[in-house]
C-alpha positions as CSV (number, residue, x, y, z in Angstrom):
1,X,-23.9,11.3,40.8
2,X,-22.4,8.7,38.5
3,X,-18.4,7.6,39.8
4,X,-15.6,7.8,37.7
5,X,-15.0,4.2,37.3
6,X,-18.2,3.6,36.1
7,X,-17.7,5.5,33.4
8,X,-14.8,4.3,32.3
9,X,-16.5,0.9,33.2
10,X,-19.6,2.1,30.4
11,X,-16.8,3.7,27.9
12,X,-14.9,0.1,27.6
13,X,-18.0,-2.2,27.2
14,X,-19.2,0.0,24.9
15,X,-16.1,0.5,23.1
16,X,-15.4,-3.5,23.3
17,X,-18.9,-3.7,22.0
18,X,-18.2,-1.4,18.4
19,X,-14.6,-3.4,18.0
20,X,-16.4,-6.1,18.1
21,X,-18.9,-5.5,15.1
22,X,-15.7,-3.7,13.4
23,X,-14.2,-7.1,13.8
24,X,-16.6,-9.2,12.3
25,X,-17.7,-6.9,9.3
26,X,-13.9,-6.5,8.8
27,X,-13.4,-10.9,8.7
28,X,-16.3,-10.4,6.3
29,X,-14.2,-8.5,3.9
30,X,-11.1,-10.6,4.4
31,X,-13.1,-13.5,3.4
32,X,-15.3,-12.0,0.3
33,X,-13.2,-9.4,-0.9
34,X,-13.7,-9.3,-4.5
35,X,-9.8,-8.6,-5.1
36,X,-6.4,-9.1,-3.0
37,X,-5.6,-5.1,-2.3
38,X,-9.0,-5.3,-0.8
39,X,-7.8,-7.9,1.4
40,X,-5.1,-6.7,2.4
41,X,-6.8,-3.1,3.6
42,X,-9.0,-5.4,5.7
43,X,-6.1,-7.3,7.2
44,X,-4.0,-4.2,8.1
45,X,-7.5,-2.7,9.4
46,X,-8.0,-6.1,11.9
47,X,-4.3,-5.4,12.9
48,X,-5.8,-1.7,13.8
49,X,-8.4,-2.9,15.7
50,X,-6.9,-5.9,18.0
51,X,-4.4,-2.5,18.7
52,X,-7.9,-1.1,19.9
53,X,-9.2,-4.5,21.6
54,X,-5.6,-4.7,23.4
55,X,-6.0,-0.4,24.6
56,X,-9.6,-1.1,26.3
57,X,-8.5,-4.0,28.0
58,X,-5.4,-2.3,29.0
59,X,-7.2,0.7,30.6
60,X,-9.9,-1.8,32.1
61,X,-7.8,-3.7,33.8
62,X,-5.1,-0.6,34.2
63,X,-2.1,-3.1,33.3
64,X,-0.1,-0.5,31.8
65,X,2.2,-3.5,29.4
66,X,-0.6,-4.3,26.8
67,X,0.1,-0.8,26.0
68,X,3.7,-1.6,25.2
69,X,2.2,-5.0,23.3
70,X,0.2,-2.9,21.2
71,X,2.8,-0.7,20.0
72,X,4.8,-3.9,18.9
73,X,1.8,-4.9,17.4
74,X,1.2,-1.8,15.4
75,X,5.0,-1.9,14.3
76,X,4.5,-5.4,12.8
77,X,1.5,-4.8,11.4
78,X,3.0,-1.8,9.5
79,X,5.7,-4.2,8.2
80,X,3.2,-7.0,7.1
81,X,1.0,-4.2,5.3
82,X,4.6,-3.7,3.1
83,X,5.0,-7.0,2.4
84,X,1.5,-7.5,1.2
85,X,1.4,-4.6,-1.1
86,X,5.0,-5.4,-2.5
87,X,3.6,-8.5,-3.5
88,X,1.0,-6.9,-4.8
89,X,3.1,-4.7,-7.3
90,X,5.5,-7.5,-7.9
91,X,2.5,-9.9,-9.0
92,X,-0.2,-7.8,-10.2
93,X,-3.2,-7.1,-9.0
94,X,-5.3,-9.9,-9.5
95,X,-5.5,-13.9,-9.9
96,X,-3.9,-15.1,-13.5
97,X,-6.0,-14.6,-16.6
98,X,-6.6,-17.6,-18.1
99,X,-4.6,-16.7,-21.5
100,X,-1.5,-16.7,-19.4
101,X,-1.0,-12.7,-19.0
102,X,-1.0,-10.5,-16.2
103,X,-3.2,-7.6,-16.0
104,X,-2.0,-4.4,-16.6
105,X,-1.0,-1.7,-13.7
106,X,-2.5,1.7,-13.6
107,X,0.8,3.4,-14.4
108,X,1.6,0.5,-17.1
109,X,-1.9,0.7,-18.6
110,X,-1.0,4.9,-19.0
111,X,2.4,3.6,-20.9
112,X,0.5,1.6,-22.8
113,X,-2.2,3.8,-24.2
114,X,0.5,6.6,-24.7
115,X,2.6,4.3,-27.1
116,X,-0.9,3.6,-28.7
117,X,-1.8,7.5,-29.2
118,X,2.0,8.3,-31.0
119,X,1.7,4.8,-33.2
120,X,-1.8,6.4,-34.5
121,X,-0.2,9.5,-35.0
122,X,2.4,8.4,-37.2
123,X,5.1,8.0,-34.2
124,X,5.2,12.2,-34.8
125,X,4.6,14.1,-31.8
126,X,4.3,18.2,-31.4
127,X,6.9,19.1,-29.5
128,X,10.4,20.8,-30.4
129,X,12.7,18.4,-28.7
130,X,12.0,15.6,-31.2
131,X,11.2,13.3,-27.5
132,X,8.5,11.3,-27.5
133,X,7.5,12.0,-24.4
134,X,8.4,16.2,-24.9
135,X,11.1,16.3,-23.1
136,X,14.2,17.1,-23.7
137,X,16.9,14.1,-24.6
138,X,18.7,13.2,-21.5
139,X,22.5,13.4,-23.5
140,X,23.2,15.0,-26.8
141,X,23.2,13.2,-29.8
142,X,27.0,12.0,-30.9
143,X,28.8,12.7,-27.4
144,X,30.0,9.3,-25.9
145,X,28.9,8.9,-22.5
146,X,30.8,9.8,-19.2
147,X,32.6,7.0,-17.6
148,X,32.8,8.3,-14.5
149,X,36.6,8.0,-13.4
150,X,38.9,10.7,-12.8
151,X,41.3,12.3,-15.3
152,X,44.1,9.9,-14.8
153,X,42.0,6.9,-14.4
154,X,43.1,3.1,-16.2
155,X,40.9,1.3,-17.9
């Protein structure tokens, strides 16, 4: 009959054993990734697995704190994955083009082609409302806007 602790004994190497392929095909992406988003997935996925490195050690050596470092861990790895992808949106999604211009987002590429469609079109579109974009206009026409004070308010 096979003991206990060598099972967990065979269950860590062999878990230390796939982290550690993980690990290197996941530096390989972080190194060739064609574009930045995809190196940033492949950073926040080596974050992911030093969390898994740090939890097989922990129960190999049954020292309960790496536990408690790899929750930190996770928590600032979360974090950095935010920063990364707001500089992601704030810069665009890949290196300058050489005219100057950044490339166009998904959503921003979707404006654009939109505007294209109603220019071609005459700037007419089919709905009622007379909005482009068919929905009704966020204030009537003619009525000044609200400014927000009470009745009795001084300008």
């Amino acid at each position: 009959m096979i003991s206990p602790d060598a099972i967990i004994q065979a269950a860590c190497h062999f878990a230390l054993v796939v982290l550690a392929i993980a690990f290197l095909l996941t530096v390989y992406r972080v190194v060739r990734g064609p574009t930045l988003p995809d190196r940033v997935v492949a950073l926040d996925m080596l974050v992911g697995i030093v969390i898994g490195f740090i939890a097989v050690i922990a129960v190999k050596t049954g020292y309960t704190l790496y536990i408690d470092i790899a929750i930190a861990l996770g928590l600032v790895g979360f974090l950095a994955t935010i920063a990364f992808a707001r500089f992601i949106l704030v810069r665009g999604l890949s290196e300058d083009q050489p005219d100057g211009r950044r490339p166009l987002l998904k959503l921003e590429a979707g404006l654009a082609t939109d505007r294209e469609r109603r220019k071609s079109a005459g700037g007419k579109t089919a709905s009622a409302t007379g909005s482009p974009s068919g929905n009704p206009p966020a204030k009537p026409p003619g009525k000044p806007a609200k400014s927000g004070r009470g009745k009795g308010a001084r300008r």
